[in-house]
MIPA-549454 format. One line per 8 residues: number of its first residue (from 1); their letters; for each residue x negated, z negated, y of C-alpha. Coordinates in nm, 4 decimals. Example, Ala and Ser with C-alpha at 12.3 -4.5 7.8 and 13.67 -1.06 7.14 Angstrom:
BEGIN
1 = as = -1.2300,-0.7800,-0.4500 | -1.3670,-0.7140,-0.1060 $
***
This chain:
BEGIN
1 = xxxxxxxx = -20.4269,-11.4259,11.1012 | -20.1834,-11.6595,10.9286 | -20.2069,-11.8637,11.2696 | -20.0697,-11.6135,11.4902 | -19.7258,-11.6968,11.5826 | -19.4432,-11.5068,11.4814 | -19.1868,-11.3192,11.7501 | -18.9452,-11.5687,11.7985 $
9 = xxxxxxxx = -19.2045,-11.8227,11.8493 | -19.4203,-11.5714,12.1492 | -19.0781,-11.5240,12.2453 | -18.9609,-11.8334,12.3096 | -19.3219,-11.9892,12.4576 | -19.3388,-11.6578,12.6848 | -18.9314,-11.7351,12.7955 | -19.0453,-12.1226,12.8889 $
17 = xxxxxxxx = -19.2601,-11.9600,13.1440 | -19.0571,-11.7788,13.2473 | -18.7099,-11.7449,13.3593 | -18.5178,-11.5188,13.5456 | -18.3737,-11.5059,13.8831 | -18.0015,-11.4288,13.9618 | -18.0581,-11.1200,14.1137 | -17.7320,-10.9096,14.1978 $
25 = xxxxxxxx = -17.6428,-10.6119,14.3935 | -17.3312,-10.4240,14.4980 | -17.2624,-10.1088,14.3001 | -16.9996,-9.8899,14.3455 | -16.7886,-9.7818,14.0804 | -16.8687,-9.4153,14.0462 | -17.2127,-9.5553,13.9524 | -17.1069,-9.8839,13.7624 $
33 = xxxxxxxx = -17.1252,-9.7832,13.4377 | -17.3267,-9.9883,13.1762 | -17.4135,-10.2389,13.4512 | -17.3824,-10.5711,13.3983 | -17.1265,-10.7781,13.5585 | -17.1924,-11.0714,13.7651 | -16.8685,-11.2480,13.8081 | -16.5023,-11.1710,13.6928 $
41 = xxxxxxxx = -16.2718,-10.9540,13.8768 | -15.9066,-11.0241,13.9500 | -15.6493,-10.8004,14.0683 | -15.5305,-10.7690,14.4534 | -15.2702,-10.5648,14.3364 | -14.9309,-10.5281,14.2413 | -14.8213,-10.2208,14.0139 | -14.6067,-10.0897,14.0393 $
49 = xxxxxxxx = -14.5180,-10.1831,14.3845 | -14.1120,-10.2218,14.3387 | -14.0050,-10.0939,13.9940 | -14.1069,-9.6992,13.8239 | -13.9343,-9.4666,13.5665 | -14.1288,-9.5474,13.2019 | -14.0470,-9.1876,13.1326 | -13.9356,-8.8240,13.2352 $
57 = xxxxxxxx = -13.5773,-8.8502,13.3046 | -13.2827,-8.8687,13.5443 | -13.2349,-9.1967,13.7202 | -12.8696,-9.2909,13.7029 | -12.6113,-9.6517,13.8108 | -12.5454,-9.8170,13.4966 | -12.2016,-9.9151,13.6330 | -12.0933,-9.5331,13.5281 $
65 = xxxxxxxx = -12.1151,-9.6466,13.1369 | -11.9249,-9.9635,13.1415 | -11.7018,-9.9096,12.8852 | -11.8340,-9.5639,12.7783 | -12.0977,-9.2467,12.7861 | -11.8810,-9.0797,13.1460 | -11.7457,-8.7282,13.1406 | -12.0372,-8.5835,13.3800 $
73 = xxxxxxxx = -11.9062,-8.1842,13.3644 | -11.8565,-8.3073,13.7904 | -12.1271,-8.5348,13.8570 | -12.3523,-8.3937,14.1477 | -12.7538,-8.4246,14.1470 | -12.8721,-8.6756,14.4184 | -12.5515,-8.8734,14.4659 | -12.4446,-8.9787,14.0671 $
81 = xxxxxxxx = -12.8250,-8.9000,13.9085 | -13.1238,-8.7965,14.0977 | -13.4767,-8.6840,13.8914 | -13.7438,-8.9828,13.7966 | -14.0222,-8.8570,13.6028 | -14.2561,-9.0859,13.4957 | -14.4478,-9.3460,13.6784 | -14.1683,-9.2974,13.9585 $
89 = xxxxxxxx = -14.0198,-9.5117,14.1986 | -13.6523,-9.4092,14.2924 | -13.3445,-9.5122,14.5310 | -13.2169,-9.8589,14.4840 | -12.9114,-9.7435,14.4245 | -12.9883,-9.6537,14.0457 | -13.0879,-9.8831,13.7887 | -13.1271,-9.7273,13.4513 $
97 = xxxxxxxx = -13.3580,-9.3959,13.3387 | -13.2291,-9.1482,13.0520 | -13.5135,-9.0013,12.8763 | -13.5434,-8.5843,12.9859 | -13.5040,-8.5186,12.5907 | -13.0997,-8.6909,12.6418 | -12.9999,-8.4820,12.8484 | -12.9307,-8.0907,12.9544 $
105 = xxxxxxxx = -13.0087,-8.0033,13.2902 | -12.9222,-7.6515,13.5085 | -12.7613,-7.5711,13.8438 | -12.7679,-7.9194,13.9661 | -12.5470,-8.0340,13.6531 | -12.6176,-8.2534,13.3841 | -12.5333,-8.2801,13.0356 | -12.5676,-8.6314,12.8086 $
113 = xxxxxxxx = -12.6668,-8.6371,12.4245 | -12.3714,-8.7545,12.2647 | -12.5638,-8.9677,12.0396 | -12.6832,-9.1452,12.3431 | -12.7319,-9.5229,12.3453 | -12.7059,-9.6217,12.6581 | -12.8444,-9.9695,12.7920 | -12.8372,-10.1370,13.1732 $
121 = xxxxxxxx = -13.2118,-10.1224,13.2832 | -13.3208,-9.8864,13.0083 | -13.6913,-9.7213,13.0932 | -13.7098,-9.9017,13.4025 | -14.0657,-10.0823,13.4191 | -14.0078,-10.3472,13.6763 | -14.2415,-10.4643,13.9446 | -14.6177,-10.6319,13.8626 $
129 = xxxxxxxx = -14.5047,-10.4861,13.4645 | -14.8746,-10.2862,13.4053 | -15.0380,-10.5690,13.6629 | -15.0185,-10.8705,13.8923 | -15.2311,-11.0195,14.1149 | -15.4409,-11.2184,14.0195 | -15.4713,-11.0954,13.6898 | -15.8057,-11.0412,13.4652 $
137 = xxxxxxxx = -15.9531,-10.7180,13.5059 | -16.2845,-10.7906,13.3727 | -16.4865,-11.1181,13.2958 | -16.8783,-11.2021,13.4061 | -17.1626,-11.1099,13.2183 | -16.9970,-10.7886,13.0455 | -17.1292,-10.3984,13.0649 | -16.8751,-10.1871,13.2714 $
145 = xxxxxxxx = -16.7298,-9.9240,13.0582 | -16.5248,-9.6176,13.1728 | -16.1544,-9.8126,13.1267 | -16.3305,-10.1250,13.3111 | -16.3517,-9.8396,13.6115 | -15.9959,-9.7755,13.5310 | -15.8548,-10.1444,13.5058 | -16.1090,-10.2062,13.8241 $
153 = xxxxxxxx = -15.9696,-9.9233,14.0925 | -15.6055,-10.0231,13.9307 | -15.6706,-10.3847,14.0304 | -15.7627,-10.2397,14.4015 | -16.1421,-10.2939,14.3427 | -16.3914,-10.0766,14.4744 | -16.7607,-10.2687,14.4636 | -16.8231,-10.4686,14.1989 $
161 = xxxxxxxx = -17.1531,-10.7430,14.1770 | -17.3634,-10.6835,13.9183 | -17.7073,-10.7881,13.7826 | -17.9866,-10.5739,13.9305 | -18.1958,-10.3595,13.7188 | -18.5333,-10.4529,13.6473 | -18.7985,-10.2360,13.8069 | -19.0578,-10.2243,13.5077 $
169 = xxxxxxxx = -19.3896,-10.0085,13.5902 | -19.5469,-9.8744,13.2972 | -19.9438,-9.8618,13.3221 | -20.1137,-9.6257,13.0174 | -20.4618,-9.7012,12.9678 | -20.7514,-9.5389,12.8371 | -21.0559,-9.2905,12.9083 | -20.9620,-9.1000,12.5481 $
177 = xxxxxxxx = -20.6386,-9.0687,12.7484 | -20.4961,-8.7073,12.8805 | -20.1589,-8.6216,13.0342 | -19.9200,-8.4969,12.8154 | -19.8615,-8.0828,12.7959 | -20.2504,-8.0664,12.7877 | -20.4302,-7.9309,12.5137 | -20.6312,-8.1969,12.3002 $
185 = xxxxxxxx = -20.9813,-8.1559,12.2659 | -21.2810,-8.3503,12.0729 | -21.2770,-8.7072,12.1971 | -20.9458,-8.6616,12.3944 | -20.5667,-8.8043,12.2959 | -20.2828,-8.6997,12.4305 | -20.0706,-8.9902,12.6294 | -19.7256,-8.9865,12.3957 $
193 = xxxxxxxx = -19.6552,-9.3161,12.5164 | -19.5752,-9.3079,12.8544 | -19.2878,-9.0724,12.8307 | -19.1481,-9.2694,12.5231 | -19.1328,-9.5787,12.6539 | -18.9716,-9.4851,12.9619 | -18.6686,-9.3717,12.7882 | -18.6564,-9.6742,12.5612 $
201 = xxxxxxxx = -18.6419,-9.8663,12.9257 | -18.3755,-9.6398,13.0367 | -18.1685,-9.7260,12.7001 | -18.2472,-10.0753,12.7853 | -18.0554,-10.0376,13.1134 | -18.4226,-10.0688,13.3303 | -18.5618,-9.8620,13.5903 | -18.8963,-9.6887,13.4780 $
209 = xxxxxxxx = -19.1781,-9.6511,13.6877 | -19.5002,-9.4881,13.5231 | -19.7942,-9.4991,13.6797 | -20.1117,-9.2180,13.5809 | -20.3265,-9.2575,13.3440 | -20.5779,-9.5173,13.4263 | -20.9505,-9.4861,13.2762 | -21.1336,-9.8055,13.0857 $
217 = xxxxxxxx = -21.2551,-9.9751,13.4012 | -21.2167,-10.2936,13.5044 | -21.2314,-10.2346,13.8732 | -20.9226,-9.9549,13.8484 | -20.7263,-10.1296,13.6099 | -20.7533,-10.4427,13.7964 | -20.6084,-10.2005,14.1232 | -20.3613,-10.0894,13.9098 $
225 = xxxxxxxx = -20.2123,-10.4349,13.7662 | -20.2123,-10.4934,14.1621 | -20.0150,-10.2486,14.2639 | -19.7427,-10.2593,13.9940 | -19.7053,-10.5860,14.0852 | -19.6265,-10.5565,14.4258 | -19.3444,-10.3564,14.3491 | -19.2138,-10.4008,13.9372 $
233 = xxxxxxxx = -19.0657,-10.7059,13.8115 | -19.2103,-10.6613,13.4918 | -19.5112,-10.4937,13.4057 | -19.6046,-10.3255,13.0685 | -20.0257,-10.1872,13.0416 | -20.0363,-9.9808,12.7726 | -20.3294,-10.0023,12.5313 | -20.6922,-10.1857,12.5740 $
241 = xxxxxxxx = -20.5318,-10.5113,12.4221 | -20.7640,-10.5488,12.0879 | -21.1085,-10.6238,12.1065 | -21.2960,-10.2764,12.1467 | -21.5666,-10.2286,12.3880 | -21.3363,-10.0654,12.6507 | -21.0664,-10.3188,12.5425 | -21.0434,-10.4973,12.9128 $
249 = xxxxxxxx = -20.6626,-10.5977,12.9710 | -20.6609,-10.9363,12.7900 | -20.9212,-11.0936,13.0127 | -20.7496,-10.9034,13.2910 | -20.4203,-11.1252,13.2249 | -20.5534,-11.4032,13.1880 | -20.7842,-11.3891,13.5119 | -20.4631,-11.2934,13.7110 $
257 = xxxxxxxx = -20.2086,-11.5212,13.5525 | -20.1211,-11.7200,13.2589 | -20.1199,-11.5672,12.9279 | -19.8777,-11.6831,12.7290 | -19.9528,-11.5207,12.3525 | -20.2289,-11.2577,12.2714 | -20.2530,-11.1845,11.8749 | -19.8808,-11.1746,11.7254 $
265 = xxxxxxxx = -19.8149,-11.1911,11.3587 | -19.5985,-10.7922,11.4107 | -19.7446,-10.5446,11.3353 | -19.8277,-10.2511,11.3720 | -19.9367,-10.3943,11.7176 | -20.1000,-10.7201,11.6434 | -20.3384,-10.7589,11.9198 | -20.0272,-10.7532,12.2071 $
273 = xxxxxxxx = -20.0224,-11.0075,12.4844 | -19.7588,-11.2196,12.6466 | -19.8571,-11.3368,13.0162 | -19.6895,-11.4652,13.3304 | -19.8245,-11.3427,13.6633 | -19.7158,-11.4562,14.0009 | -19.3858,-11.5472,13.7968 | -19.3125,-11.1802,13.6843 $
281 = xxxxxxxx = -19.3953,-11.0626,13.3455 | -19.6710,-10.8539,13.2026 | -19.7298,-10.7363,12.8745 | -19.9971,-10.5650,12.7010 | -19.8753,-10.3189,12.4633 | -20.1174,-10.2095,12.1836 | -20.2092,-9.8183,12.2625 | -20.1058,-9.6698,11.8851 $
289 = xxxxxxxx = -19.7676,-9.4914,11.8955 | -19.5456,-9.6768,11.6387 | -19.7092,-10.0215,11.7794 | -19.6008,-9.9018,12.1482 | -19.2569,-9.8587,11.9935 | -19.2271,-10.1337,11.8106 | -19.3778,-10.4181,12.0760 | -19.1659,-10.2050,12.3980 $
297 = xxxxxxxx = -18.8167,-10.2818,12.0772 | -18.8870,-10.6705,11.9917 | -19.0144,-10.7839,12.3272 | -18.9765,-10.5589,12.6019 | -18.5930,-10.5228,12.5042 | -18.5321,-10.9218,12.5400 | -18.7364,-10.9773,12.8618 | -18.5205,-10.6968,12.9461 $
305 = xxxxxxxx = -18.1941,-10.8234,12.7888 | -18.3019,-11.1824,13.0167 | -18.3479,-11.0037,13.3489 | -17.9874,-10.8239,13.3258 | -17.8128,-11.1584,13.2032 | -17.6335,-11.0418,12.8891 | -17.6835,-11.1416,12.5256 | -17.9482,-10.9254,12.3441 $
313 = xxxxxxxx = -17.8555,-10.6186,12.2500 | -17.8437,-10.5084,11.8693 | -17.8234,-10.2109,11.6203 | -17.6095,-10.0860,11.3584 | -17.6847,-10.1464,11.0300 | -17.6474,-10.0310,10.7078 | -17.7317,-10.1397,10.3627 | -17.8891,-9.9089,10.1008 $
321 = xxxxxxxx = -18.0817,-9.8828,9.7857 | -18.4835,-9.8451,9.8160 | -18.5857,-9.5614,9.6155 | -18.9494,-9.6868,9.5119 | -19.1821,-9.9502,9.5836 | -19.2986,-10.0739,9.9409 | -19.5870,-10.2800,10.0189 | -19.5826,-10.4675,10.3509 $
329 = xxxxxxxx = -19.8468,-10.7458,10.4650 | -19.7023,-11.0819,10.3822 | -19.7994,-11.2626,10.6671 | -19.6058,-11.0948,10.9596 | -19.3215,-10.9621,11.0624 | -19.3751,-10.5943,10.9569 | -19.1860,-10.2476,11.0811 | -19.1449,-9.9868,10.7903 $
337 = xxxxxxxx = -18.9483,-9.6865,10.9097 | -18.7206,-9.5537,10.6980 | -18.5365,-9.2647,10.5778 | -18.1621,-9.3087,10.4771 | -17.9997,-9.0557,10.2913 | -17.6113,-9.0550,10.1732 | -17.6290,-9.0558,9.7953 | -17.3196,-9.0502,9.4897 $
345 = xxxxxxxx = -17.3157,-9.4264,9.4815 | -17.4188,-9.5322,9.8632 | -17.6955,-9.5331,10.0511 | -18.0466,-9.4562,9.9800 | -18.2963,-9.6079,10.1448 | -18.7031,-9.3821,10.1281 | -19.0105,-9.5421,10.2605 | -19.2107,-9.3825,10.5242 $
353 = xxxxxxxx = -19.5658,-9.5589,10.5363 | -19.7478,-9.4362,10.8357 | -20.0831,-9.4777,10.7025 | -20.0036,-9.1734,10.4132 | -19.6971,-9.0167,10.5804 | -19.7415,-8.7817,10.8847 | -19.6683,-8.9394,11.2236 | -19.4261,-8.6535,11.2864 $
361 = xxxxxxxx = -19.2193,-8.7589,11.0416 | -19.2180,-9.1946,11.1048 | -19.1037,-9.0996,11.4368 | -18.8351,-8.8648,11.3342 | -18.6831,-9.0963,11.0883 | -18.3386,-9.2256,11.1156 | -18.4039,-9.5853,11.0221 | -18.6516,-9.8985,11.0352 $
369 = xxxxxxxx = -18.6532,-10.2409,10.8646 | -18.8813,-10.5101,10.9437 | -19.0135,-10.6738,10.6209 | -19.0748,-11.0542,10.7427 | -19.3355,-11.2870,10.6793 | -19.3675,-11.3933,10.3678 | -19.2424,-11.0724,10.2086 | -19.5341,-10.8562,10.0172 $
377 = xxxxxxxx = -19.3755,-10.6128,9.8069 | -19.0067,-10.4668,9.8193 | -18.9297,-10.3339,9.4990 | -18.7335,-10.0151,9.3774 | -18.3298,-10.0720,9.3383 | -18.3797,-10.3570,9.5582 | -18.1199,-10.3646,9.8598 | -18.2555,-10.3260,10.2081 $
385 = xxxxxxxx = -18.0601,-10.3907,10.5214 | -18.1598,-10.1417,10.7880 | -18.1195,-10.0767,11.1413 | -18.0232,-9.7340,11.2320 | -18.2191,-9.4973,11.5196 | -17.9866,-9.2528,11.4973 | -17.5709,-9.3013,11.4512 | -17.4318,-9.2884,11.1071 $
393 = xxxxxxxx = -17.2561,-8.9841,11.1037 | -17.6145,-8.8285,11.1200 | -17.7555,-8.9579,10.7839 | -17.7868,-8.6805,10.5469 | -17.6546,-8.6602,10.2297 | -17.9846,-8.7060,9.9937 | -17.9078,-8.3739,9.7471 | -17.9565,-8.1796,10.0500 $
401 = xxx = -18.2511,-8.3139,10.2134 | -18.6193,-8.3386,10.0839 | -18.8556,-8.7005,10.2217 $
***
């Protein structure tokens, strides 16, 4: 065990197999949203076009206030002021914009504030003031957000390039194996993973593809890796990766490709494997539920993270106090989920050990921390830095809540 080679180190021997392609697409930008761009954006536009009103107001020629506010009991509408509400453009033949709050307006006559301060060119934006060509609208290698769509169609851009989304197809494993919604019965498991996983893809920014459940035979499962990979960039099998008698999909990676790692010092789900087939990924992750969660989080997410070209992707944190003692193997990288509660002097941070906690509640918990290697014992009062599975305005105050 103390051999087995930590995440970073599978990590970064799987990522010197492989690399990933520049893949890119054209998206539109009603459907742009979280994608990843793949080169900068500049504005073809100029805005405004000629000049626009910064307010509601009345546009008026600042040649009228030369030496004072005017007497405007006989100025007519449209030939000595003329309406410019905001955003605007209006004749050339006025100059300057009095806010709507300065003056009084009825029956085509206008009335001035006599506090008025009057300037030449006041609430006039002039033209290319919000944006000229050629400027910035949003750099390479950044997710689109909602105002990028705004800055984007202001800038007179409709299709943007972005990375492609990986197709991953998700292969569950095992003759123990039925579909979920199906009642359980002696010898029988119900397949929580598939469903899971999928949505941890989706938050990943990857297109899911799950495949059926596929029994503990070699000839089927061999099929199956087949097929995904005629279509997925990445494929995940899920389960059959320790050494059981129906434990097949190690030999079946490394018979079909080049595997990378098998054995990692994480756990829970030690026995995953790391291999490289006809240049596109596949992984073996372990069959138990936390271990399914836990490989898809520190490896799928970065193989992920590589295909789509942006940095990888982290959580909040938070720091707390543990409430009592937790034991965690000291030689791997270990996941603990957590419980954080809101107490009178901070955060309070409750153990969760899956092997005497119910499953239920590991995977409704609102935290994990991974204990590293080297790391046996964390002791009560000591501070824990965790990473939050749900946002922090959801963490309960701990007088109100029972672990």
């Amino acid at each position: 065990m103390r051999d087995m080679p930590r995440r970073e180190t599978a990590l970064d021997d799987f990522f010197r197999e492989w690399t990933a392609a520049e893949e890119t697409e054209l998206a539109v930008l009603d459907k742009a949203v979280g994608r990843i761009t793949a080169r900068e954006y500049r504005s073809v536009n100029t805005l405004p076009v000629y000049r626009a009103s910064m307010c509601d107001g009345v546009a008026v020629k600042s040649a009228a206030f030369a030496s004072a506010l005017p007497d405007t009991s006989k100025w007519i509408e449209d030939s000595d002021f003329i309406r410019a509400d905001t955003g605007d453009d209006f004749d050339d033949s006025y100059d300057s914009v009095i806010r709507i709050e300065d003056v009084t307006l009825g029956d085509g006559k206008i009335a001035l504030n006599p506090e008025l301060q009057f300037t030449a060119g006041m609430n006039v934006r002039s033209a290319g003031s919000t944006l000229k060509p050629g400027e910035l609208l949003i750099e390479a290698g950044l997710p689109i957000r909602p105002t990028d769509l705004a800055a984007l169609i202001m800038g007179g851009i409709t299709l943007v390039e972005v990375y492609r989304k990986p197709k991953v197809a998700f292969i569950p494993t095992g003759s123990e194996l039925i579909p979920a919604g199906l009642k359980p019965f002696r010898g029988k498991n119900v397949d929580t993973n598939s469903l899971m996983v999928k949505h941890q893809l989706i938050e990943m920014g990857a297109e899911p593809i799950l495949f059926p459940i596929i029994e503990d035979v070699p000839a089927e499962l061999s099929d199956a890796l087949d097929a995904a990979l005629r279509f997925a960039d990445i494929v995940v099998i899920n389960g059959g990766s320790s050494k059981g008698g129906e434990d097949f999909n190690e030999k079946l990676l490394e018979k079909k490709g080049k595997l990378i790692q098998h054995r990692i010092a994480a756990a829970p789900g030690m026995p995953m494997a790391l291999a490289v087939i006809d240049g596109k990924p596949a992984i073996n992750l372990p069959g138990p539920t936390l271990a399914a969660f836990y490989g898809a989080d520190w490896c799928l997410r970065p193989v992920v993270d590589r295909f789509l070209h942006r940095p990888l992707s982290k959580r909040e944190t938070v720091s707390g106090v543990l409430t009592e003692d937790m034991s965690c193997p000291p030689h791997m990288d270990f996941l603990c989920r957590v419980e954080v509660t809101s107490g009178k002097d901070g955060y309070e941070i409750h153990p969760l050990p899956f092997k005497t906690v119910s499953m239920a509640k590991c995977l409704a918990s609102n935290a994990m921390f991974i204990s590293p290697v080297g790391c046996g014992i964390h002791h009560k009062g000591d501070i824990l830095k965790v990473e939050l599975l749900r946002g922090r305005e959801f963490i309960r105050d701990s007088a109100a809540c029972q672990i």
